[in-house]
C-alpha positions in Angstrom: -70.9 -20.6 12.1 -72.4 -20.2 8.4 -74.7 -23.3 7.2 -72.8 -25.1 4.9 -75.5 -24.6 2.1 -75.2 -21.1 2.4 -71.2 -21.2 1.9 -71.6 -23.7 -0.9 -73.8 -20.9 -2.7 -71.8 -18.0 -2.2 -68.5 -19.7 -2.9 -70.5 -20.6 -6.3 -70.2 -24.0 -6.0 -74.1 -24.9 -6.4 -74.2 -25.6 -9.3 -71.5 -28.7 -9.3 -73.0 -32.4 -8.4 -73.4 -33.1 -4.9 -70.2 -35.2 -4.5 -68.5 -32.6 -6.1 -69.7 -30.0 -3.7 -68.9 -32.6 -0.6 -65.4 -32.6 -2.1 -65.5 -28.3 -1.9 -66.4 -28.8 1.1 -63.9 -31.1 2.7 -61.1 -29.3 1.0 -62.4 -25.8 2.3 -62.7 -26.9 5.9 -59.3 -28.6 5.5 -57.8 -25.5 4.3 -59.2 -23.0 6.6 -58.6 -25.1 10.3 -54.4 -24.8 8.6 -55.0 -21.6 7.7 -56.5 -20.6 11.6 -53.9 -23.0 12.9 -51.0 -20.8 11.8 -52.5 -17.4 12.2 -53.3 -19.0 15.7 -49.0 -20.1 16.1 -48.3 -16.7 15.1 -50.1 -15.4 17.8 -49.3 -17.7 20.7 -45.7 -17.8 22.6 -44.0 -21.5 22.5 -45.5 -22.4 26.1 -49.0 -21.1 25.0 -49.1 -23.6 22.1 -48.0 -26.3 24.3 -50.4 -25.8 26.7 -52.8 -25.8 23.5 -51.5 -29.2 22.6 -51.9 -30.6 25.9 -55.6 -29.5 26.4 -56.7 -30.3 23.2 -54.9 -34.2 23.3 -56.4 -34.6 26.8 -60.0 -32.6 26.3 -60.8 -32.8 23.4 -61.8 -29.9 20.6 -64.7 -28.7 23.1 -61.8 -27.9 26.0 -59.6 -26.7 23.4 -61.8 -23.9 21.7 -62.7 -23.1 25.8 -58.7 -22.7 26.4 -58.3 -20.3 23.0 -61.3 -18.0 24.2 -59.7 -18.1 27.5 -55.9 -17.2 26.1 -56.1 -15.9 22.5 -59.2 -13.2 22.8 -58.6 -12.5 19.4 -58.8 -16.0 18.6 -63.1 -15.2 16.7 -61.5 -12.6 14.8 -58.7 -14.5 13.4 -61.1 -17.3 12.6 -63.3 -14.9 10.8 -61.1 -12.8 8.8 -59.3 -16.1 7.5 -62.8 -17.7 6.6 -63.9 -14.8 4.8 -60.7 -14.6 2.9 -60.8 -18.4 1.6 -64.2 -18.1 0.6 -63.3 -15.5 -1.5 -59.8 -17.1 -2.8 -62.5 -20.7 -3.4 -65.3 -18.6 -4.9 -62.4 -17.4 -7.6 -60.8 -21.2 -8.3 -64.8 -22.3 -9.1 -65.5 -19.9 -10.9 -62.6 -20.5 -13.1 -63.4 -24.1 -13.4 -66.7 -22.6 -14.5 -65.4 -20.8 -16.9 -63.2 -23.9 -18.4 -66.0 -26.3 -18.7 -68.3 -24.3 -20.8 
């Protein structure tokens, strides 16, 4: 995973007060685990998922990422393609604010 100073540069959100950047933060993390939890529901049949469910309630996010590498191989992709895409969508909404508040 990408250090999360590195994301807040190239989302161009550096230059905002650290709260402010916390608050980037949050949101984009927020936004990407709904964003990887439905490509993920598309992906999986109706058991799958509630077999997902069950591991995760009862083990916890560690067991639940082993059961997606185990049953949804293209589980890193997904993850990646949608975390690439919302930086790019976030990098666009700050730099409009950017370009509103000068």
């Amino acid at each position: 995973m990408q250090d999360v100073n590195d994301i807040i540069k190239e989302i161009g959100a550096d230059s905002l007060e650290l709260e402010a950047q916390k608050q980037v933060l949050e949101q984009f993390f927020t936004m990407l685990n709904d964003r990887v939890g439905i490509a993920l529901g598309e992906q999986m049949t109706d058991d799958q998922l509630d077999t997902f469910d069950k591991v995760r309630e009862e083990g916890g996010d560690e067991k639940a990422f082993e059961w997606l590498a185990q049953n949804v191989p293209e589980y890193p992709n997904i993850y990646r393609k949608e975390f690439e895409g919302l930086k790019e969508e976030i990098k666009e909404v700050v730099a409009d604010l950017g370009a509103t508040s000068s």
